[in-house]
N, CA, C and O of each residue as an XYZ file, in Angstrom:
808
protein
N      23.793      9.250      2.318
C      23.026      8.014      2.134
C      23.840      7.029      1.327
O      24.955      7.375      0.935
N      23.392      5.894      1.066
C      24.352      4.906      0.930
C      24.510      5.387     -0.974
O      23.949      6.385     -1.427
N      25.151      4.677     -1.609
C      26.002      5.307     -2.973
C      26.821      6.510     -2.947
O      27.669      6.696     -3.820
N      26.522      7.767     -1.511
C      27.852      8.123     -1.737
C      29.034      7.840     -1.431
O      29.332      6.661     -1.242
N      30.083      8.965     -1.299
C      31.443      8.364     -0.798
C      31.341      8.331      0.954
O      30.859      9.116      1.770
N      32.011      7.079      1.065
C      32.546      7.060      2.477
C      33.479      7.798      3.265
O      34.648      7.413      3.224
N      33.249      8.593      3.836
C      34.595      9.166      4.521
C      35.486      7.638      4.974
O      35.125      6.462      4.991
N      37.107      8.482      5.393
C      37.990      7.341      5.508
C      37.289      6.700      6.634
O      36.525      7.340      7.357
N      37.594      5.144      6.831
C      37.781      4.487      8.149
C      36.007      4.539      8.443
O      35.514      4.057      9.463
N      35.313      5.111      7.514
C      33.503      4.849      8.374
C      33.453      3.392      8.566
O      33.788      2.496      7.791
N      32.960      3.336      9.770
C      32.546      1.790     10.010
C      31.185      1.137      8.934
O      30.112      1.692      8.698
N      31.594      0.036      8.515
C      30.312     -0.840      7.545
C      29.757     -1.332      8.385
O      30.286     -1.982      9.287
N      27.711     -0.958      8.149
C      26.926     -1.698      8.270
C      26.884     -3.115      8.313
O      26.966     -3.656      7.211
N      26.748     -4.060      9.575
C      26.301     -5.409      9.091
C      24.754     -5.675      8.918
O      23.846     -4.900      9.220
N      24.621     -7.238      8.236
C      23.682     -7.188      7.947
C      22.321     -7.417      9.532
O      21.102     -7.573      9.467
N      22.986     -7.360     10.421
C      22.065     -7.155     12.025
C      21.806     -6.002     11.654
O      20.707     -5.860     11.117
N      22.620     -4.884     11.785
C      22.521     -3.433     12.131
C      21.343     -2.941     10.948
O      20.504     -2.068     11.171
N      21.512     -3.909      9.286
C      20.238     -3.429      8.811
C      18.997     -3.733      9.484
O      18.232     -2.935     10.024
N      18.876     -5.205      9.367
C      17.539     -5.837      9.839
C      17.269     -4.659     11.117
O      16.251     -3.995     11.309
N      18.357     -4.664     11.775
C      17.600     -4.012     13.127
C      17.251     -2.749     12.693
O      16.655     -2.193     13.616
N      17.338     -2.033     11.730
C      16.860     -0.839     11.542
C      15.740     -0.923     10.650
O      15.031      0.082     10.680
N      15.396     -1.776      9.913
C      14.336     -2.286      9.187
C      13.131     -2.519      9.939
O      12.034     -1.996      9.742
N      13.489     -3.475     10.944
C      12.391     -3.700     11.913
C      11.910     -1.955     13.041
O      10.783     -1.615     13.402
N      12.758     -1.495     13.205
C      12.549     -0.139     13.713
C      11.404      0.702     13.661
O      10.598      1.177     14.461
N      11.752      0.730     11.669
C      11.023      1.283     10.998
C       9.553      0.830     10.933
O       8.552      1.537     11.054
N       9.630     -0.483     10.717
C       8.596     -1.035     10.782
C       7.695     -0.978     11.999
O       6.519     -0.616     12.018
N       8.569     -1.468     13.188
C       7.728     -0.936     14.370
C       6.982      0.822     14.482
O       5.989      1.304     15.027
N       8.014      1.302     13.707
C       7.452      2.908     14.247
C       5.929      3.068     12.933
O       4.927      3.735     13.195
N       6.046      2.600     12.120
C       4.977      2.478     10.771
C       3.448      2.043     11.970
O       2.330      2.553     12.050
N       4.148      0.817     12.793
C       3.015      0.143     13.392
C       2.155      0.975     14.342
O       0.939      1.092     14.492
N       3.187      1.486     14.903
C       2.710      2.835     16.009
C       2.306      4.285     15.373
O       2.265      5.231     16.159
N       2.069      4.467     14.293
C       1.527      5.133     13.461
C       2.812      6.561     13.344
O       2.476      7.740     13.235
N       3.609      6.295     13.376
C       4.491      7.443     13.359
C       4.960      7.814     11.675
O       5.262      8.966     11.364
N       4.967      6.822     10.803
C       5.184      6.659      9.417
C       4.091      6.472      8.702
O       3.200      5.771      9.184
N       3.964      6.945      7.657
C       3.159      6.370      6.555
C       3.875      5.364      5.966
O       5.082      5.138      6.057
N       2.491      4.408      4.964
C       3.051      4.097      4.173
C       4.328      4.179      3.040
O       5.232      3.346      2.989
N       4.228      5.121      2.329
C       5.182      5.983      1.833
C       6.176      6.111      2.001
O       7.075      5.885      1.191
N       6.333      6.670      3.538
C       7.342      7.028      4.203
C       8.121      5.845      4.712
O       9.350      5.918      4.724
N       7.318      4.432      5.261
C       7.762      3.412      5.279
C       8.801      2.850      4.162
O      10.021      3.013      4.161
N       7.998      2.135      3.193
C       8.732      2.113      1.853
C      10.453      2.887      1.521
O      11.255      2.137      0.963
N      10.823      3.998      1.791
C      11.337      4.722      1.082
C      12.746      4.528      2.641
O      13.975      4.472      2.666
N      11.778      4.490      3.573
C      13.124      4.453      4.332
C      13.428      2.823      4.226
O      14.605      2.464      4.172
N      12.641      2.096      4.203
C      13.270      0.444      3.912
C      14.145      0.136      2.965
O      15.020     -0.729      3.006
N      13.790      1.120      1.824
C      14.951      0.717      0.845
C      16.371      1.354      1.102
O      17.354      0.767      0.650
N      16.524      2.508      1.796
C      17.293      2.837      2.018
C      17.932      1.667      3.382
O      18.925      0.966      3.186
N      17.431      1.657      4.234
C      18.141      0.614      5.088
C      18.752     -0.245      4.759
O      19.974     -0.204      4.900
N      17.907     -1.708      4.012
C      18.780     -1.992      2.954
C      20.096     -2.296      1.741
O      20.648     -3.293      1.276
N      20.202     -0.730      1.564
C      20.867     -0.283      1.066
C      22.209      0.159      1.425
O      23.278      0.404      0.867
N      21.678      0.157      2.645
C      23.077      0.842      3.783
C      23.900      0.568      3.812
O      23.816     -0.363      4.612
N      25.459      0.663      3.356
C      26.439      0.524      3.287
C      27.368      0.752      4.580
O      28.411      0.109      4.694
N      26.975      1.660      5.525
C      27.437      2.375      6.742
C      27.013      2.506      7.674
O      25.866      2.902      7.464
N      27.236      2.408      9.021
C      26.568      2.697      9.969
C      25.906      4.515      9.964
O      24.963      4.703     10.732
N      26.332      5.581      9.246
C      26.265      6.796      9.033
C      25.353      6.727      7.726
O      24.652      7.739      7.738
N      25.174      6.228      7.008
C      23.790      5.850      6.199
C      22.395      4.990      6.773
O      21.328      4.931      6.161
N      22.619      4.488      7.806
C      21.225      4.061      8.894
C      20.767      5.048      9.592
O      19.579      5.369      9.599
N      21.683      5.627     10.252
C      21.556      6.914     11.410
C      20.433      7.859     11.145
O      19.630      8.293     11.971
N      20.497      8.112      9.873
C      18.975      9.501      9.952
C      17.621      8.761      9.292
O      16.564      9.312      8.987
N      17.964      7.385      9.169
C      16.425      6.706      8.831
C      15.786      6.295     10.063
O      14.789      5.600      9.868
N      16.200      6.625     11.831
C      16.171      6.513     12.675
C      15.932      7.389     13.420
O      15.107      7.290     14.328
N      16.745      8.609     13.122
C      17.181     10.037     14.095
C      16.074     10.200     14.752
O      15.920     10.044     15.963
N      14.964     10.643     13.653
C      13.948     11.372     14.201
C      12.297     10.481     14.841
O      11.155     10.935     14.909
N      12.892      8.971     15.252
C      11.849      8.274     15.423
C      12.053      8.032     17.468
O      13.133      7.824     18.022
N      11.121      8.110     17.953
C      11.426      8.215     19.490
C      11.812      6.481     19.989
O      11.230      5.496     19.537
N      12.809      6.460     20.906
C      12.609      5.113     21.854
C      12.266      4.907     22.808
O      12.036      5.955     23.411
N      12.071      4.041     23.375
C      10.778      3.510     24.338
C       9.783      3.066     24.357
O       9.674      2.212     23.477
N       8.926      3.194     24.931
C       7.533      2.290     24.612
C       7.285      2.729     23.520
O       7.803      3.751     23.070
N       6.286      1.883     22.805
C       5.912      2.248     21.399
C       4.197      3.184     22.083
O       3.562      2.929     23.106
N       3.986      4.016     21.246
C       2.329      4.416     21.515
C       1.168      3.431     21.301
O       1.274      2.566     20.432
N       0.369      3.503     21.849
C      -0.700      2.694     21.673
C      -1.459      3.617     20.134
O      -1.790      4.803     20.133
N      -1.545      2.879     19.237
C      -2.356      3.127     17.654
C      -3.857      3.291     17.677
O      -4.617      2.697     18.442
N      -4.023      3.723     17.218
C      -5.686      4.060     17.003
C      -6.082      2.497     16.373
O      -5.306      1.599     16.043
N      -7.468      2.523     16.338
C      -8.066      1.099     15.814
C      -8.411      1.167     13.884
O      -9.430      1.595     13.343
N      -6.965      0.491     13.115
C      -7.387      0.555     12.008
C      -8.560      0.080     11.545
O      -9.240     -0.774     12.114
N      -8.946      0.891      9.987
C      -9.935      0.356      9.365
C      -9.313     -0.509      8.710
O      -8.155     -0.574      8.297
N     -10.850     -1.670      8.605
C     -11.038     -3.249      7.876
C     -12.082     -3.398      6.878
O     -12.038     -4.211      5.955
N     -12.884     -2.698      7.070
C     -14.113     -2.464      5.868
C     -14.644     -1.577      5.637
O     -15.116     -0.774      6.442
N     -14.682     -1.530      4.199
C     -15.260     -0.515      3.979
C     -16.359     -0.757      2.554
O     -15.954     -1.419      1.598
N     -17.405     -0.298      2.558
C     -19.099     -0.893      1.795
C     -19.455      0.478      1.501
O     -19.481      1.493      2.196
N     -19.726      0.239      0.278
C     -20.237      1.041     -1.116
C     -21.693      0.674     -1.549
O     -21.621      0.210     -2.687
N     -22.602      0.686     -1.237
C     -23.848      0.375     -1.807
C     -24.446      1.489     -2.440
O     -24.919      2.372     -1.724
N     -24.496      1.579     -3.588
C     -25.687      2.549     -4.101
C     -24.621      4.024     -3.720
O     -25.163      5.125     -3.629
N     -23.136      3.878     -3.528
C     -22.574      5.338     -3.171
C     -21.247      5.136     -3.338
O     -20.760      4.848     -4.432
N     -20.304      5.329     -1.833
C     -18.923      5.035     -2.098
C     -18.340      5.823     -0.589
O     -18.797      6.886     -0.168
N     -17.146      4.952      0.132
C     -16.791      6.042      0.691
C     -15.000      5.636      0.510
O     -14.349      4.619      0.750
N     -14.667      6.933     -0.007
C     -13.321      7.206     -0.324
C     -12.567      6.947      0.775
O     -13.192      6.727      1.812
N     -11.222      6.913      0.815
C     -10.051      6.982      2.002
C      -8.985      7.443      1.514
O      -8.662      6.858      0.480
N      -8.125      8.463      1.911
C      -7.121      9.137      1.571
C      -6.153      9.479      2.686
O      -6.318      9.026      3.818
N      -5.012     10.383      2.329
C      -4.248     10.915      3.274
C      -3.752     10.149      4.258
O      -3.190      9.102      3.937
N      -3.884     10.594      5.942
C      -3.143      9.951      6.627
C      -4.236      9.168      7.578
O      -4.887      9.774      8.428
N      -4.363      7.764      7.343
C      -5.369      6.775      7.904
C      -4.464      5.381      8.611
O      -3.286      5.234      8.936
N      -5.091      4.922      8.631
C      -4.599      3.658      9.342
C      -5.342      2.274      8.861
O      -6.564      2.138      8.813
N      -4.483      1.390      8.555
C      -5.099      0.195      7.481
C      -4.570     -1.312      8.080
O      -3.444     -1.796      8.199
N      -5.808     -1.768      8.369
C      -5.736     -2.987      8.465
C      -4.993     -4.075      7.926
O      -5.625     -4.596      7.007
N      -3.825     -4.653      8.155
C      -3.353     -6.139      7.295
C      -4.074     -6.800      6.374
O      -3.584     -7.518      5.502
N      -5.609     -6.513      6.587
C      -6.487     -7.496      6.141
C      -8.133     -6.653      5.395
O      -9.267     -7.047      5.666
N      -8.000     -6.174      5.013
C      -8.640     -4.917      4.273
C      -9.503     -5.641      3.497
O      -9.137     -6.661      2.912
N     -10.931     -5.082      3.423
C     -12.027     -5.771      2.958
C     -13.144     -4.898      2.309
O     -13.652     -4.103      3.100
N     -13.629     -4.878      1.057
C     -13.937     -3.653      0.654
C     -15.283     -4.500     -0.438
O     -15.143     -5.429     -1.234
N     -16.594     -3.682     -0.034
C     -17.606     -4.427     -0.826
C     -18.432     -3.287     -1.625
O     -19.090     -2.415     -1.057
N     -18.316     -3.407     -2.857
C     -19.020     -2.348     -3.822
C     -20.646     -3.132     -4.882
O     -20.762     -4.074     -5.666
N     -21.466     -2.242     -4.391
C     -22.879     -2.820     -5.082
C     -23.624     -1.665     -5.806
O     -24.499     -1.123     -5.131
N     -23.482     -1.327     -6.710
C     -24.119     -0.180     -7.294
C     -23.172      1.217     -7.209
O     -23.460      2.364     -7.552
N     -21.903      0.665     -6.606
C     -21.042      1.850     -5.720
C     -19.891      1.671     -6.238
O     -19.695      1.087     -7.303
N     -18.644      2.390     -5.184
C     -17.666      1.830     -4.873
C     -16.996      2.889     -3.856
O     -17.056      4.079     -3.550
N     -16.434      1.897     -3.583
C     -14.877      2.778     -2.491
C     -13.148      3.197     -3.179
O     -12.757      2.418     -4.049
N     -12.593      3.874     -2.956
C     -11.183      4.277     -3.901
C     -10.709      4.278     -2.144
O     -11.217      4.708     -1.108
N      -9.261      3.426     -2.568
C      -8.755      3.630     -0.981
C      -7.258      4.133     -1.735
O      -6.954      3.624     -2.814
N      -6.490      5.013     -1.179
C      -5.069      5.992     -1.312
C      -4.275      4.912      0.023
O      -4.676      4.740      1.174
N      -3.279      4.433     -0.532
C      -2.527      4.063      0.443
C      -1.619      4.327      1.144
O      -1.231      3.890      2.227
N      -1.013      5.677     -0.059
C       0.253      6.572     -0.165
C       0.420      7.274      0.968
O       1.544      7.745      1.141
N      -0.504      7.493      1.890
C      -0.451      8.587      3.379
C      -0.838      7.393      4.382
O      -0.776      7.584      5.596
N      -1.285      6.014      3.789
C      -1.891      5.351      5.051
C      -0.874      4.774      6.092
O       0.266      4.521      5.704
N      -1.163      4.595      7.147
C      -0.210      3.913      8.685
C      -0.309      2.257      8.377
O      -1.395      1.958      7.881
N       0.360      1.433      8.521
C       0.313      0.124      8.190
C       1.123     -0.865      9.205
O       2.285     -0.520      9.419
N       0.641     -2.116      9.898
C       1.369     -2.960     10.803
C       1.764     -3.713      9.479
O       1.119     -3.818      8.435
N       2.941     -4.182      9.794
C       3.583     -5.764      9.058
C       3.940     -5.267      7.792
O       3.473     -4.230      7.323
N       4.601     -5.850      7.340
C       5.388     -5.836      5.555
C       4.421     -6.065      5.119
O       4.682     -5.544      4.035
N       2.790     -6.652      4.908
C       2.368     -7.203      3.946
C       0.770     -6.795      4.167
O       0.195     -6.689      5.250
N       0.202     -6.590      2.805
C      -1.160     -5.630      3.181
C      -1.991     -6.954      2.320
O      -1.405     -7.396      1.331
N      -3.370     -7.579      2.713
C      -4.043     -8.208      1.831
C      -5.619     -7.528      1.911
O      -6.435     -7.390      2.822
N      -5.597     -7.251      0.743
C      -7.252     -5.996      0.245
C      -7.664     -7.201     -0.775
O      -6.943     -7.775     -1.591
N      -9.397     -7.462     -0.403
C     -10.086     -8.191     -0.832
C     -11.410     -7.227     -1.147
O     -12.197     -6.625     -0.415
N     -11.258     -7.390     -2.768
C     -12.827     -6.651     -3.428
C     -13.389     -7.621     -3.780
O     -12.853     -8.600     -4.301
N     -14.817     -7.446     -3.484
C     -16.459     -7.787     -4.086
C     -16.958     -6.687     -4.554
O     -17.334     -5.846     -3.737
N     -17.091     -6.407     -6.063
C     -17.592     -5.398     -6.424
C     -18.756     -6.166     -7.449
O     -18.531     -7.263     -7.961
N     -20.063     -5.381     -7.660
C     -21.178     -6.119     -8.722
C     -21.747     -4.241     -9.114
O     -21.935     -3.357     -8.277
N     -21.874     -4.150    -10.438
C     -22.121     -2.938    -10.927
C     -21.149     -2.022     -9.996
O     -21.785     -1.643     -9.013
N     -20.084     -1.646     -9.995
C     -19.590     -0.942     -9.737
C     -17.504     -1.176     -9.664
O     -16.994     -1.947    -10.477
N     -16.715     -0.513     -8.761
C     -15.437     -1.274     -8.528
C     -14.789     -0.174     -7.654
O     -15.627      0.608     -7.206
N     -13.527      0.083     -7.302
C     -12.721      0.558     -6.966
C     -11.282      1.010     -7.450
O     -10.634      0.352     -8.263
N     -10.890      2.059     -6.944
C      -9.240      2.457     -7.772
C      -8.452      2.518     -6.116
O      -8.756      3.155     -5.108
N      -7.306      1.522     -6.411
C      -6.761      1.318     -5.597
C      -4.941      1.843     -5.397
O      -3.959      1.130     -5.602
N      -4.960      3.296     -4.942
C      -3.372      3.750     -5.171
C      -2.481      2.988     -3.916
O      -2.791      2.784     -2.742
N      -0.984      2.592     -4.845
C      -0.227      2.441     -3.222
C       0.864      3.058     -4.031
O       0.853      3.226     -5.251
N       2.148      3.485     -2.880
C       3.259      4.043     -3.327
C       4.409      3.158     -4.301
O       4.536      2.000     -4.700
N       4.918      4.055     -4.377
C       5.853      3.922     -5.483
C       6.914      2.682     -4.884
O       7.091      2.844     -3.676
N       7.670      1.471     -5.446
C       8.426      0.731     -4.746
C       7.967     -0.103     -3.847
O       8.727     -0.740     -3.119
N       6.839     -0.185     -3.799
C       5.911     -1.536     -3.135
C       5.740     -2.450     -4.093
O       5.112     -2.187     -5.119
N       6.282     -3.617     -3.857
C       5.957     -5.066     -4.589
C       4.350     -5.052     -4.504
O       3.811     -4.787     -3.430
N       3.526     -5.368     -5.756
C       2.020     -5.899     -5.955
C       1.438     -6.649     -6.713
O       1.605     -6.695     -7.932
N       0.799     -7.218     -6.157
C       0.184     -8.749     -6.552
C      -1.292     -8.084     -6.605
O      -1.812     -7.097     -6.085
N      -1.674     -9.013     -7.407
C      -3.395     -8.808     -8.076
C      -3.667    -10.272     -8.780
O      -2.990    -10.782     -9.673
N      -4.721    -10.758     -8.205
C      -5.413    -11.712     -8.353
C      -6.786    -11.800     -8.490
O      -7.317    -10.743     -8.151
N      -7.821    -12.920     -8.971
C      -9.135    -12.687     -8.650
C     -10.124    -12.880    -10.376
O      -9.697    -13.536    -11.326
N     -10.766    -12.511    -10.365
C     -11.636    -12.221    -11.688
C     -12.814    -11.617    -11.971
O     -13.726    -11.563    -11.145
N     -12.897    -11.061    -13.289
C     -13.618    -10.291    -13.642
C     -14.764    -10.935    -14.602
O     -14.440    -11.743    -15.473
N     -16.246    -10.507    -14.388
C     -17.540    -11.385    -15.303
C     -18.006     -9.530    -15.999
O     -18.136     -8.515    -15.314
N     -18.155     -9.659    -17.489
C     -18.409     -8.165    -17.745
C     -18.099     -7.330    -17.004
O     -18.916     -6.837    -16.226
N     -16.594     -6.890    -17.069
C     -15.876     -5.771    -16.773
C     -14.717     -6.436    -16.796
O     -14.399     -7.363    -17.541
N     -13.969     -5.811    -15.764
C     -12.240     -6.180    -15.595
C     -11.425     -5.283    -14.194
O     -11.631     -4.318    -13.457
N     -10.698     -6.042    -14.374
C      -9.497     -5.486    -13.071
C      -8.224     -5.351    -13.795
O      -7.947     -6.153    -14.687
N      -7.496     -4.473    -13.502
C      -6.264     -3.700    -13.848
C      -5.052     -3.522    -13.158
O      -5.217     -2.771    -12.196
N      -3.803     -3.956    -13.290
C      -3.285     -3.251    -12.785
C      -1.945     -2.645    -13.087
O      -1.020     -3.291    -13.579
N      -1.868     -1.035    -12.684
C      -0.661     -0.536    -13.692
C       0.378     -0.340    -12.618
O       0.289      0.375    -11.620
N       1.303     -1.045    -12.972
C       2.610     -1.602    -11.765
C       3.630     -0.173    -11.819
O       4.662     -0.090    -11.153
N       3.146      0.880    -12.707
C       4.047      1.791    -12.810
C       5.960      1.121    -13.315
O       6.378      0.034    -13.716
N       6.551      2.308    -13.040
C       8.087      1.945    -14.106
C       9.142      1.666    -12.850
O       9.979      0.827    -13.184
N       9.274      2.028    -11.840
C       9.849      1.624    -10.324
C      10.016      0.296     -9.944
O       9.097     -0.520     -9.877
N      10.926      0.126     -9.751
C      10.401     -1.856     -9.715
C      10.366     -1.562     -7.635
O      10.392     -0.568     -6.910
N      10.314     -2.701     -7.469
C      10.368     -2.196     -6.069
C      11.221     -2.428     -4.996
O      12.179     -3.200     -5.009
N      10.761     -1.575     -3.843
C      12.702     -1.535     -3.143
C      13.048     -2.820     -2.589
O      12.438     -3.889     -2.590
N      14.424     -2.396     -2.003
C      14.631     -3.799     -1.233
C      14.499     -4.210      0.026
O      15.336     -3.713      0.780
N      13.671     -5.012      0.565
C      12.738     -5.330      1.541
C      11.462     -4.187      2.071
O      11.135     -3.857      3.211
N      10.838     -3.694      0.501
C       9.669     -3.380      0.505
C       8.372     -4.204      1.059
O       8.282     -5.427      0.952
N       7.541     -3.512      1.566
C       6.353     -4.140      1.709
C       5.388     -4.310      0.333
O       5.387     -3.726     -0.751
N       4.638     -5.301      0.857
C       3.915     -5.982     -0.447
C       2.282     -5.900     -0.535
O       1.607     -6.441      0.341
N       1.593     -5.113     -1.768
C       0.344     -5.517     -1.464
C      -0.419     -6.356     -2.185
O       0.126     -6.517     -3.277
N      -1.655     -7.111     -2.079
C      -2.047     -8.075     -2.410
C      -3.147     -8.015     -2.864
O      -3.793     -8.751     -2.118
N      -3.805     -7.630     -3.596
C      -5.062     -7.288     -4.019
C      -5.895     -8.908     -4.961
O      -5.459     -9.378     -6.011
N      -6.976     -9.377     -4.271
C      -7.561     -9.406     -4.278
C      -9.283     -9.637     -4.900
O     -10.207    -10.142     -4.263
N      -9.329     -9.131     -6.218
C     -10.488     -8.219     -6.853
C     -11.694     -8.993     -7.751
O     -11.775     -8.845     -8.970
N     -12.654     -9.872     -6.938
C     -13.843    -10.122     -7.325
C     -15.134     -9.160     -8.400
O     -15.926     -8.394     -7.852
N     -15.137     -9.313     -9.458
C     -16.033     -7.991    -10.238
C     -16.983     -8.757    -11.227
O     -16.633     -9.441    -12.189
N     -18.517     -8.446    -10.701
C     -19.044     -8.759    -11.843
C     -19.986     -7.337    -12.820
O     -20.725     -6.767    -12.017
N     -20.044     -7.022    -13.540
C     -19.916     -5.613    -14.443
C     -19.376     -4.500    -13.452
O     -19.863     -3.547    -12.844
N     -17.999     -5.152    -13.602
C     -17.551     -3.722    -12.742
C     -16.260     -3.565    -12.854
O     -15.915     -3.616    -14.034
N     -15.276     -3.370    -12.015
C     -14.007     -3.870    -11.958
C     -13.027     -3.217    -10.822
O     -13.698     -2.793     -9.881
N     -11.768     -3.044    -10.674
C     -10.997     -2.726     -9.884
C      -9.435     -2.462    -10.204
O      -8.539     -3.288    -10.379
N      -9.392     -1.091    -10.225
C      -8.213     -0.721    -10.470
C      -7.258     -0.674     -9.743
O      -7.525      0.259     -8.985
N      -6.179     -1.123     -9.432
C      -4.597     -0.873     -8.890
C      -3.918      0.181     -9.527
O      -3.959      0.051    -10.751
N      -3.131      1.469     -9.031
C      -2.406      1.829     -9.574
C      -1.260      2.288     -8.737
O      -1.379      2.440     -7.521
N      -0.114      2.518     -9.406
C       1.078      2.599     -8.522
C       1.693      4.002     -8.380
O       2.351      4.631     -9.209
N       1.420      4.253     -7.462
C       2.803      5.931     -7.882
C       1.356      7.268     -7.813
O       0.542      7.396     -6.899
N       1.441      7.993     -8.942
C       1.331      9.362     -9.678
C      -0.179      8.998     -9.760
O      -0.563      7.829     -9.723
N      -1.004     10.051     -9.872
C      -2.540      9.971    -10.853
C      -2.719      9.250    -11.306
O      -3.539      8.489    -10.793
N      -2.132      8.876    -12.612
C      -2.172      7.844    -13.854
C      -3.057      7.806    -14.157
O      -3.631      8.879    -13.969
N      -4.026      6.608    -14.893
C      -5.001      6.878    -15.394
C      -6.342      6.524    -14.364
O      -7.483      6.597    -14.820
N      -6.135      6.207    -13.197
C      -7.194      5.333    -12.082
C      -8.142      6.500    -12.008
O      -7.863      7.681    -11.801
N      -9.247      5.978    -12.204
C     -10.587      6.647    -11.726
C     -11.422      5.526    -11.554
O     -11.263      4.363    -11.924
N     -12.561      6.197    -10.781
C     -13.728      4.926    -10.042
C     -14.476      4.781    -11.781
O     -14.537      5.659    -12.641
N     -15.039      3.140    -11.849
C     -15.534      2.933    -13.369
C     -16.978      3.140    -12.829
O     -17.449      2.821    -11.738
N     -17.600      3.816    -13.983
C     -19.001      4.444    -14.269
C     -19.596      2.986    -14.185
O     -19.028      1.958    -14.553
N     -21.063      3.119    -13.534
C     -21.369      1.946    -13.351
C     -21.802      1.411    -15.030
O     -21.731      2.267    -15.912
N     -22.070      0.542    -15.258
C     -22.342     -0.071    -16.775
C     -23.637     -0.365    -16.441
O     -24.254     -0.161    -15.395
N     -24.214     -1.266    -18.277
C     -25.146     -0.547    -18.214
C     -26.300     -2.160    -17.459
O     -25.736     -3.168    -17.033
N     -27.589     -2.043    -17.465
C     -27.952     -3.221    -17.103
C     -27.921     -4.145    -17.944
O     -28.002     -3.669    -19.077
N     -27.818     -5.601    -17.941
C     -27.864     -6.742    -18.984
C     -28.934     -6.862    -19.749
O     -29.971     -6.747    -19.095
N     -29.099     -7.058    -20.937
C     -30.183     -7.301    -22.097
C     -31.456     -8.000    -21.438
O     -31.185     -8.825    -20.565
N     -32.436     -7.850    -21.645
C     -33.826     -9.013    -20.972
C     -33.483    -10.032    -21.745
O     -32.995     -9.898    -22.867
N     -33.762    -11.305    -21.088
C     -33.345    -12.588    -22.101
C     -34.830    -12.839    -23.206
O     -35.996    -12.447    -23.251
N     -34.077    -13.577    -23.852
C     -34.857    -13.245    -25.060
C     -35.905    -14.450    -24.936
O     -35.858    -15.222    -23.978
N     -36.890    -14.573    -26.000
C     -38.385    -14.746    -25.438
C     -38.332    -15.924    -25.895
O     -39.296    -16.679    -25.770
């Protein structure tokens, strides 16, 4: 992979031969052959590529020809009075939309299938919120605001790769909030709902 030594005379990567292996990847992510994760990790390496023999196995094992037809990602997902989780290996919408009322939803991004470099997740949470994992080396953005409670987000110590995908969060909360976290466990858990507001006074 690229930082080690070159054997003599290896031919150098141009910067086509990355892009074109970047986009590859990306196509095969689209056709659900990659995770997230797995996306990420080979982009930075592409990237990175110094050699035509440092592209070669971020490729090897991906098929050519038609691409497969993808299953129909999820776009919403609603928490009322409960929650429904998402983990492992799923498939995620560009455009991700997530509404928590007494509830919430926790979506794992780390196993999910993804079209395009760029993911935008939009929370409405009221008494309740969400914990939102993505992998390690993904650029993330967090926007939005919080009325009694808060939104978080822990960017982890990884900065992120080069021509990583990016996610965009989103996070509307009123006593509630919405966690981002990057990488490992860390500290993300769904927040206990709080408590009801004082009766106004007489």
């Amino acid at each position: 992979m690229a930082g080690a030594p070159e054997p003599p005379g290896a031919p150098r990567a141009s910067d086509a031969e990355r892009e074109a292996a970047a986009q590859r990847l990306r196509d095969a992510a689209a056709e659900g052959r990659l995770d997230f994760e797995e996306l990420t990790d080979r982009l930075g390496g592409a990237y990175d590529a110094r050699t035509r023999a440092d592209l070669e196995p971020l490729t090897a094992d991906l098929p050519a020809g038609a691409p497969a037809a993808p299953a129909a990602p999820r776009r919403w997902f609603v928490g009322i009075f409960g929650g429904e989780d998402r983990r492992g290996r799923w498939r995620a919408a560009p455009d991700l939309r997530v509404v928590n009322v007494f509830g919430g939803s926790d979506l794992d991004l780390r196993g999910a299938e993804v079209e395009g470099d760029r993911i935008e997740i939009t929370v409405f949470s009221l008494f309740g919120g969400s914990t939102i994992r993505v992998p390690e080396g993904v650029r993330v953005e967090m926007s939005g605001f919080a009325l009694f409670g808060g939104n978080d987000l822990d960017a982890g110590d990884r900065p992120p790769a080069p021509g990583a995908p990016a996610v965009h969060v989103r996070a509307f909360s009123v006593f509630g909030g919405t966690d981002v976290r990057v990488g490992g466990e860390g500290r993300g858990r769904r927040r206990p709902l709080p408590p009801p507001p004082p009766p106004p006074l007489p």
